[in-house]
C-alpha positions as a Markdown table, in Angstrom:
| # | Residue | x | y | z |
|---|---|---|---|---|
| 1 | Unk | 92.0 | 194.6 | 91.0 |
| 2 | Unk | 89.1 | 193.6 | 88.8 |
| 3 | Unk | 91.3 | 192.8 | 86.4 |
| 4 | Unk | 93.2 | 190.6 | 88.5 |
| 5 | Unk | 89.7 | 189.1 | 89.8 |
| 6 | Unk | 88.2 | 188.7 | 86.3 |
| 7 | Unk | 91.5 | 186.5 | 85.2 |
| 8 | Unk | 91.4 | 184.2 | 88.1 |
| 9 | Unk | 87.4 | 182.9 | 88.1 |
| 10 | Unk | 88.4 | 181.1 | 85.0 |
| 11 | Unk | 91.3 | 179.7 | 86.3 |
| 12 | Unk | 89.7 | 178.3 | 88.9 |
| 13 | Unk | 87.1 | 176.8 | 87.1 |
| 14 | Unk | 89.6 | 175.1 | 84.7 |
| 15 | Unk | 91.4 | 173.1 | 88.0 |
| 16 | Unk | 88.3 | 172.4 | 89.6 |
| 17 | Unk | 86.9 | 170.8 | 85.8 |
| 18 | Unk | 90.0 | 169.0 | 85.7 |
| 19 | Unk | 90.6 | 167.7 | 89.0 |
| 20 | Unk | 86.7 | 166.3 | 88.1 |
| 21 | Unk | 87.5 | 164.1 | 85.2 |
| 22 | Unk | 90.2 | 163.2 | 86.6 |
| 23 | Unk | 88.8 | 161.3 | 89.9 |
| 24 | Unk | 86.0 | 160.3 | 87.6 |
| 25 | Unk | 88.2 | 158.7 | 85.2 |
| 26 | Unk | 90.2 | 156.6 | 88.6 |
| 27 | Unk | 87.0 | 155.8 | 89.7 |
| 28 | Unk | 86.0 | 154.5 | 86.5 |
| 29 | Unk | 89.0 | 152.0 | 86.2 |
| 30 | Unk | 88.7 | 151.1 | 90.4 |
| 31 | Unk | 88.2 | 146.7 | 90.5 |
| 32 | Unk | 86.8 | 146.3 | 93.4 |
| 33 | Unk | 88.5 | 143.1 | 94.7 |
| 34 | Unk | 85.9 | 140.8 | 97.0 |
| 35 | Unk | 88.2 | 137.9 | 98.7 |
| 36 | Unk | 86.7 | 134.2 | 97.8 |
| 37 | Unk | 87.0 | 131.2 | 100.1 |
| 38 | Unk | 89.0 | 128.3 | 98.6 |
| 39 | Unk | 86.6 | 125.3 | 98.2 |
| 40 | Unk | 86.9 | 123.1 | 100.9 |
| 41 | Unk | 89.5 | 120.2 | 101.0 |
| 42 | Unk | 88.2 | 116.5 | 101.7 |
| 43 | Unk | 90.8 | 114.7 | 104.1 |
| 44 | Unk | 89.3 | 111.4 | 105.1 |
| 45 | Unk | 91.0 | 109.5 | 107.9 |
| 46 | Unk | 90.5 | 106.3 | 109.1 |
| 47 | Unk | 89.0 | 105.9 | 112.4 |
| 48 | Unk | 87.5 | 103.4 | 115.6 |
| 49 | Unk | 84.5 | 101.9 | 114.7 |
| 50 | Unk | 81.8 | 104.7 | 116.3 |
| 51 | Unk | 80.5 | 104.1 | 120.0 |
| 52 | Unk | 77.1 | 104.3 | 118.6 |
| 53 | Unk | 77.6 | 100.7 | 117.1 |
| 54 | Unk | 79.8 | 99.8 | 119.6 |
| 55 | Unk | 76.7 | 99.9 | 122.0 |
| 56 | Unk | 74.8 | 97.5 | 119.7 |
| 57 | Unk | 77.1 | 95.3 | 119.7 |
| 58 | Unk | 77.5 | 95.0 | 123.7 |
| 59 | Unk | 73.9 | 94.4 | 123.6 |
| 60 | Unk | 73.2 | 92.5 | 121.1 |
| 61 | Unk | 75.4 | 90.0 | 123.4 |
| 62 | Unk | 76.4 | 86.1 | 121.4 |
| 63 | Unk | 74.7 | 87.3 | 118.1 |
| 64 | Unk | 78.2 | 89.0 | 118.0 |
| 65 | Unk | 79.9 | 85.7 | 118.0 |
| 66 | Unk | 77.6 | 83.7 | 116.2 |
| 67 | Unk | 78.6 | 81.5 | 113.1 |
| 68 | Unk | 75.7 | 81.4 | 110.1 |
| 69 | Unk | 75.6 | 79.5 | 107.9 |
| 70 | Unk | 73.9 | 79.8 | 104.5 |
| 71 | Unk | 72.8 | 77.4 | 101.8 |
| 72 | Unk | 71.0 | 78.5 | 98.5 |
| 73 | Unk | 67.7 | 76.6 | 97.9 |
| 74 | Unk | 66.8 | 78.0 | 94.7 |
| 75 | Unk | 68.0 | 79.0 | 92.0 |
| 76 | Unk | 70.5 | 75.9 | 92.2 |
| 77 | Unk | 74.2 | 76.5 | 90.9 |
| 78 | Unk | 74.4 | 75.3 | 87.2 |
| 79 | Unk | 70.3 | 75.8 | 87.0 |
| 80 | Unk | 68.6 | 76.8 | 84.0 |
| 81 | Unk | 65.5 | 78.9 | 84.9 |
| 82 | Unk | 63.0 | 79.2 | 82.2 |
| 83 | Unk | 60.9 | 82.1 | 83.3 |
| 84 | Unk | 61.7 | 86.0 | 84.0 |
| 85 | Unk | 61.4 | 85.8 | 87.3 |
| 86 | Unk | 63.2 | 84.1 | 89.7 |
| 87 | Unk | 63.0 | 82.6 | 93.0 |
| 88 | Unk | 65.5 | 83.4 | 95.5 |
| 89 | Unk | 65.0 | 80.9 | 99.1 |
| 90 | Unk | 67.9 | 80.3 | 101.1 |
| 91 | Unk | 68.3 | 77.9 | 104.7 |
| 92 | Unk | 70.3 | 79.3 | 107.4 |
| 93 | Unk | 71.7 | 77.0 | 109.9 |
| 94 | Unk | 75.0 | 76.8 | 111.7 |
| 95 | Unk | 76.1 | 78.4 | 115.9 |
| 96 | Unk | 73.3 | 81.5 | 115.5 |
| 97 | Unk | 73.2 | 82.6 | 119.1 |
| 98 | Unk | 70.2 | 83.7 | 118.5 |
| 99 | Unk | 70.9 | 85.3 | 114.9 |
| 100 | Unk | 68.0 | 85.3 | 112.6 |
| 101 | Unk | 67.1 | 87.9 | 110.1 |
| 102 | Unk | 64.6 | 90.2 | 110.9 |
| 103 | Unk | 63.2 | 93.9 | 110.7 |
| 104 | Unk | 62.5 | 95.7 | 114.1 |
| 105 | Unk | 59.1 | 97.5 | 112.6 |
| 106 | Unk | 60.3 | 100.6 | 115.3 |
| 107 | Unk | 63.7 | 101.5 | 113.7 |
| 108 | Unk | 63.6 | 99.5 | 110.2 |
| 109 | Unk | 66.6 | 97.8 | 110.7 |
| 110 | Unk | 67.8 | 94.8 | 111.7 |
| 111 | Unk | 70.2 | 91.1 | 111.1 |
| 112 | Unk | 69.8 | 90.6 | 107.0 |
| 113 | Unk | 71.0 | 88.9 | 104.2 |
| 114 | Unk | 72.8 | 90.8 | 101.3 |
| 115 | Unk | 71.8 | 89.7 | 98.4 |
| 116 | Unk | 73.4 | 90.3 | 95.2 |
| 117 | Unk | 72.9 | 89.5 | 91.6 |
| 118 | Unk | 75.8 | 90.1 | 89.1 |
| 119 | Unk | 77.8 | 92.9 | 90.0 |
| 120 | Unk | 75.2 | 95.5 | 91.2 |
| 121 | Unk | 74.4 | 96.6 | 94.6 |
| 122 | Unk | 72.8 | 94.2 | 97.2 |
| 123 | Unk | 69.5 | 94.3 | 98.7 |
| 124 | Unk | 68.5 | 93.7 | 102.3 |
| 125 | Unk | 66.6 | 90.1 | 102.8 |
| 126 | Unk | 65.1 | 90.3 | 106.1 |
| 127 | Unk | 62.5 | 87.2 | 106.2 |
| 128 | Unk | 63.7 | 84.0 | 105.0 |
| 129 | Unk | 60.2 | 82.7 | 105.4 |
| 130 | Unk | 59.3 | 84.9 | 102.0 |
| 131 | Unk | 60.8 | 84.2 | 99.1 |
| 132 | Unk | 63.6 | 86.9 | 97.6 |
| 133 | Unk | 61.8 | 87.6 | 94.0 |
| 134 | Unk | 64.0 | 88.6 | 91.4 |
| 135 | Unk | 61.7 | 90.1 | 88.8 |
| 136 | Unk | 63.0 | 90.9 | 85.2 |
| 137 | Unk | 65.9 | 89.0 | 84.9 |
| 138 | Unk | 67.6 | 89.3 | 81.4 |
| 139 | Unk | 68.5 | 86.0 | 79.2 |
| 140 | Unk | 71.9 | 85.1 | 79.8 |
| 141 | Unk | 74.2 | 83.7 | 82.6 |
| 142 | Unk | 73.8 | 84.9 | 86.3 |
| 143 | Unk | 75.6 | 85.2 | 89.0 |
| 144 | Unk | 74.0 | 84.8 | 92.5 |
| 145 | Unk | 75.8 | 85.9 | 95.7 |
| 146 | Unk | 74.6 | 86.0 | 99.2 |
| 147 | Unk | 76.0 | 86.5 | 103.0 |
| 148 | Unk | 74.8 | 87.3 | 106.8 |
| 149 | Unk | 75.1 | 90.9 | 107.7 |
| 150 | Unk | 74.5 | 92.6 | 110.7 |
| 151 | Unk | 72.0 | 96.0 | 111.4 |
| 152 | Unk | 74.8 | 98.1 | 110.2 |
| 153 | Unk | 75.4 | 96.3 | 107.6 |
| 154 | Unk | 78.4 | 94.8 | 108.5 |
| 155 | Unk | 78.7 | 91.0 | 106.9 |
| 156 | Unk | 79.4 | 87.7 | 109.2 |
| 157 | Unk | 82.7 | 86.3 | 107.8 |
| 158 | Unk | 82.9 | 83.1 | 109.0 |
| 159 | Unk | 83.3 | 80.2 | 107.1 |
| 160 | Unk | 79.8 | 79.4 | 105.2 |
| 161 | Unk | 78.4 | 83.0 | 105.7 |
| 162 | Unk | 78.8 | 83.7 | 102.2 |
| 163 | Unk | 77.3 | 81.0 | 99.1 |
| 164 | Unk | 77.2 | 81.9 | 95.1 |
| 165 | Unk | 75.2 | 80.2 | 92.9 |
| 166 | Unk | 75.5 | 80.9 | 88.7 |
| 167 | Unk | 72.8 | 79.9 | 87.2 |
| 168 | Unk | 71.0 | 81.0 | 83.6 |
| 169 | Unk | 67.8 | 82.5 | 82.6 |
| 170 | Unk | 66.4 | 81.3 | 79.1 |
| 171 | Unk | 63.0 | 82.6 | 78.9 |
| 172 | Unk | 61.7 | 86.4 | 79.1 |
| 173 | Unk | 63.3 | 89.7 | 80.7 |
| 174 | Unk | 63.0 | 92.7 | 79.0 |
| 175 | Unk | 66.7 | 94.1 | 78.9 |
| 176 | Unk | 65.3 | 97.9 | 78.6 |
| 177 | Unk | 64.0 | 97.8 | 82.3 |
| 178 | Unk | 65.6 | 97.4 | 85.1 |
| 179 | Unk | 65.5 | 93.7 | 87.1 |
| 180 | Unk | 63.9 | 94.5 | 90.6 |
| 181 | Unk | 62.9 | 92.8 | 93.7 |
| 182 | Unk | 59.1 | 92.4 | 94.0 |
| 183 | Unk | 58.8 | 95.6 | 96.4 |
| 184 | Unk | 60.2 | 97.2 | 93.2 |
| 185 | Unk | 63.9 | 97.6 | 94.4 |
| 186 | Unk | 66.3 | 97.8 | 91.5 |
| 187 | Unk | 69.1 | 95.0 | 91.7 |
| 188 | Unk | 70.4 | 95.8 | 88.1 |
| 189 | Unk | 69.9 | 98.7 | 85.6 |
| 190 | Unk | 70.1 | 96.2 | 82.5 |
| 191 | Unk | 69.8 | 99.0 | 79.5 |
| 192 | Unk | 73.0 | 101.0 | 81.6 |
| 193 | Unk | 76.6 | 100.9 | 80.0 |
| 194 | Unk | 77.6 | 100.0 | 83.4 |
| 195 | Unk | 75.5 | 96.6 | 83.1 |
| 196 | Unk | 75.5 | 95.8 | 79.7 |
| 197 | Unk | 78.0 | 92.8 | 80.8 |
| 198 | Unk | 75.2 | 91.5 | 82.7 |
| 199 | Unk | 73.8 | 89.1 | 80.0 |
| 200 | Unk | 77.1 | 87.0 | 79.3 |
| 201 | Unk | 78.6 | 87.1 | 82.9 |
| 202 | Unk | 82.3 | 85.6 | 83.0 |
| 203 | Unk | 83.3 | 84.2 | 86.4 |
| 204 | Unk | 85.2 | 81.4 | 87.4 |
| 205 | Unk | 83.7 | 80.6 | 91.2 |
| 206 | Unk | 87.1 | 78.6 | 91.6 |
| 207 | Unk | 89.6 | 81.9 | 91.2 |
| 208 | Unk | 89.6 | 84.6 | 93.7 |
| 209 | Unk | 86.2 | 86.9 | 94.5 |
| 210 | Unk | 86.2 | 90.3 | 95.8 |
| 211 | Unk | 82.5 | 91.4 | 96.6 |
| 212 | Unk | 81.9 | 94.9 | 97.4 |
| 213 | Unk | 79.3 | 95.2 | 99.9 |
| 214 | Unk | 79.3 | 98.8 | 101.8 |
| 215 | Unk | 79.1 | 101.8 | 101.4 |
| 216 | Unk | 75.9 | 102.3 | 99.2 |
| 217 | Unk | 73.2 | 105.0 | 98.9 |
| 218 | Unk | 72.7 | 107.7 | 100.7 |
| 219 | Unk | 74.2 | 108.9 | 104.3 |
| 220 | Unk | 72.4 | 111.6 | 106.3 |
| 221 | Unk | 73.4 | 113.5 | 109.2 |
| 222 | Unk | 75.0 | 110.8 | 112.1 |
| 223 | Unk | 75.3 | 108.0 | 109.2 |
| 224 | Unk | 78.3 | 110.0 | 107.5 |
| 225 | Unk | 80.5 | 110.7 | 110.1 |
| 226 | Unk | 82.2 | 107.8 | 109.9 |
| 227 | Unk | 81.1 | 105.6 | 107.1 |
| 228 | Unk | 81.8 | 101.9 | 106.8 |
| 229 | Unk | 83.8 | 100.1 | 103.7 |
| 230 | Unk | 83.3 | 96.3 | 104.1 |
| 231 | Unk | 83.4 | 93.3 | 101.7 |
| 232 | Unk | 83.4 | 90.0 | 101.0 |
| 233 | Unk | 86.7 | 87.8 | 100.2 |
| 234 | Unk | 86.7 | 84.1 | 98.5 |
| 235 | Unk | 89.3 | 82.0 | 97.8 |
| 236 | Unk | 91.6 | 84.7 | 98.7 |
| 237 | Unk | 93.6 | 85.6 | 101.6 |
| 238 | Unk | 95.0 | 89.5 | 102.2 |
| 239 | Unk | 98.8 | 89.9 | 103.5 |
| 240 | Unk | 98.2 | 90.7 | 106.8 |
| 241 | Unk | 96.2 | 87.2 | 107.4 |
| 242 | Unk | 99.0 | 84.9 | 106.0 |
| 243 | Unk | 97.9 | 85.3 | 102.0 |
| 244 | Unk | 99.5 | 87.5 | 99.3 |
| 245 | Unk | 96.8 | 90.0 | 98.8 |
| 246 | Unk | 95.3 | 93.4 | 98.6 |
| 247 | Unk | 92.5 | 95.4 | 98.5 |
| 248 | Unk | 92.6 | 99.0 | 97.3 |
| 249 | Unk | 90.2 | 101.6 | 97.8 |
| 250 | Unk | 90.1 | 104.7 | 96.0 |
| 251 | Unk | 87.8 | 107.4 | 96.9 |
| 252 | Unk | 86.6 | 109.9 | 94.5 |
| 253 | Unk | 90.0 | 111.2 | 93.0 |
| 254 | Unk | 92.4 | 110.9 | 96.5 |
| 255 | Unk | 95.3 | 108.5 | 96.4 |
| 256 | Unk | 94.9 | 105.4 | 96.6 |
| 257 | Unk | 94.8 | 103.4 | 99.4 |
| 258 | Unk | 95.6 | 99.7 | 100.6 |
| 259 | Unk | 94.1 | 96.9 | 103.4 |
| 260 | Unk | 96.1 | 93.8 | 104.3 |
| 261 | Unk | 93.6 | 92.4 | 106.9 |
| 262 | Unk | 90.1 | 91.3 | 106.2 |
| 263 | Unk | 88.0 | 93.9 | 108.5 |
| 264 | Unk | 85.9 | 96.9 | 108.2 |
| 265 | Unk | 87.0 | 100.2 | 107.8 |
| 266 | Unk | 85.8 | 103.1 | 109.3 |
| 267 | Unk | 86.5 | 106.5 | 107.2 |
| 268 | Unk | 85.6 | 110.3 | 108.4 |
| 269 | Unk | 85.9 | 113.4 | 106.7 |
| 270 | Unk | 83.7 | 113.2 | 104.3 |
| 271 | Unk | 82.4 | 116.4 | 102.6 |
| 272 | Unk | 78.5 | 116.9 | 101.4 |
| 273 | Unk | 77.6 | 115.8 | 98.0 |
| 274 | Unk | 78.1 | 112.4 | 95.5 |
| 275 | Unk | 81.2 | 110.7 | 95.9 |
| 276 | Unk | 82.6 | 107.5 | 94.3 |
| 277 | Unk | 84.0 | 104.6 | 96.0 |
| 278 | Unk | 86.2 | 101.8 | 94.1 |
| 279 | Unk | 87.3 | 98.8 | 95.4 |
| 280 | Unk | 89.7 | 96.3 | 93.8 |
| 281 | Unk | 91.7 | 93.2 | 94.5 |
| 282 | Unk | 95.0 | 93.3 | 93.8 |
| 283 | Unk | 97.3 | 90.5 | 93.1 |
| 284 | Unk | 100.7 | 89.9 | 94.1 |
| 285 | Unk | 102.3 | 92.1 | 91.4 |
| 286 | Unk | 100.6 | 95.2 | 92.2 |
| 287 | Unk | 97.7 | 94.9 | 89.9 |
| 288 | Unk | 94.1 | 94.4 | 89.7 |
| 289 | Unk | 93.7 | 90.8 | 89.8 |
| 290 | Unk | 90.2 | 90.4 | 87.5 |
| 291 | Unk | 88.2 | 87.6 | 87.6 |
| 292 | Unk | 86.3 | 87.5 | 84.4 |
| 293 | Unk | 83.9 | 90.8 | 84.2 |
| 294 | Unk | 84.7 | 90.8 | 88.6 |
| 295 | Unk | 87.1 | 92.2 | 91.4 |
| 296 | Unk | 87.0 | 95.9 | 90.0 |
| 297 | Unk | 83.8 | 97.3 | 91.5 |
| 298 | Unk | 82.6 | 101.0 | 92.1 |
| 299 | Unk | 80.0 | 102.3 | 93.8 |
| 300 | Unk | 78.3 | 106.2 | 94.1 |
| 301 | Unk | 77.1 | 107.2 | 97.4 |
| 302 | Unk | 75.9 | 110.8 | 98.7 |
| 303 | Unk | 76.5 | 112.2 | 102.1 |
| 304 | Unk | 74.5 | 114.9 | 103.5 |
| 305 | Unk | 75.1 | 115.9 | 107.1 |
């Protein structure tokens, strides 16, 4: 019997030794696999204009129906301007209904003029009583463009709404700062790839004009859900108003998609973070219909709800 016992405690030993290593070696070679969440797909949709500004509307009452009218004062179409700075003053006349550009000092917003100056974003003109300084404009031939917008930015597009002027600057501008307004709003990034065009602008004001207007900046919280695209259209009619054209949009990377009426849209969906929007005008076979350095404009905007 001690024999037998003295053999055995060995044994024993020997399994339990093995059967050891042997879960330490499956433990070593164990993944543990955590499950990750796919990002999140953007699927934008087009939707009714919001109830939010469909209340302002209703009460702003016949500023709704109202029919501005612009004229540029200064800087004249075909004006040489010898100075780096230049003087924007417009007149507006016309059926206002009580339409005049203004800021409510309560909410900051109000009716405005968009004002842009080659191809870069507009800025808001609220008081047409001030003059619109353009400060740092580079040498070179300009293009002016201006139109009556509402407090959500959406533009007036009646006949006379929207004016151009080109006009070219001969004296000063330093093309390594930006050109700004004289609250020190940028209106072009001149030293940019994007706007090295800007000194030698090619536009023929007698071809068709698409101007982007919205969406710019930065949307927080109500503002993105939906957010607006709207624009301006000369000498150019789309297919679904008796003409033979299109707009495109393209946002970010999605497919591209088409407008045949001249209207706002209204777009929801949209995920947090920068985003690029693209507009173009496209011709009657299927292709972006340029007018000199114009009609292909894109814009980056950021959304954070």
């Amino acid at each position: 019997m001690k024999r037998f016992k003295g053999s055995t405690v060995p044994l024993i030993l020997l399994v339990l030794a093995f059967g050891a290593c042997a879960n330490n070696q499956e433990n070593a070679n164990t993944t543990v696999v955590r499950s990750v969440s796919p990002p999140p797909i953007q699927r934008l949709q087009v939707v009714r204009r919001p109830e939010s500004i469909a209340d302002q509307a209703n009460a702003r009452g016949e500023q709704e129906a109202a029919q501005p009218i612009l004229r540029i004062l200064s800087p004249a179409n075909g004006s040489q301007v010898e100075e780096a700075n230049v003087q924007v003053r417009l007149a507006l006349s016309g059926d206002l209904k009580g339409y005049q550009p203004h800021k409510d000092p309560a909410t900051g917003t109000g009716n405005h003029i968009h004002v842009i100056l080659d191809d870069n974003p507009y800025e808001a003109y609220c008081d047409l009583n001030v003059p619109f300084e353009l400060q740092n404009v580079t040498p070179g031939r300009h293009v002016l463009r201006v139109f009556a917008s509402r407090p959500w930015h959406e533009s007036y597009k009646n006949e006379g709404s929207f004016q151009m002027a080109i006009f070219t600057v001969r004296g000063g501008g330093d093309a390594s700062r930006p050109t700004t307004t004289a609250t020190g709003q940028v209106m072009a990034n001149n030293n940019s790839a994007a706007n090295s065009s800007a000194q030698s602008v090619e536009l023929d004001p007698e071809k068709p004009l698409l101007t982007y207007s919205r969406p710019k900046g930065e949307y927080k919280g109500a503002d993105a859900a939906p957010i607006m695209i709207d624009f301006w259209l000369t000498n150019a009619k789309l297919r679904g108003d008796g003409g033979e054209y299109l707009v495109r949009y393209i946002i970010d990377d999605d497919e591209p998609q088409y407008l045949d009426k001249w209207e706002p849209v209204w777009l929801a969906g949209w995920l947090d973070g920068k985003h690029t929007v693209r507009l173009e005008l496209i011709g009657r076979d299927g292709y972006p219909l340029k007018n000199g350095s114009f009609n292909i404009t894109t814009r980056e905007i950021t959304v954070a709800k």
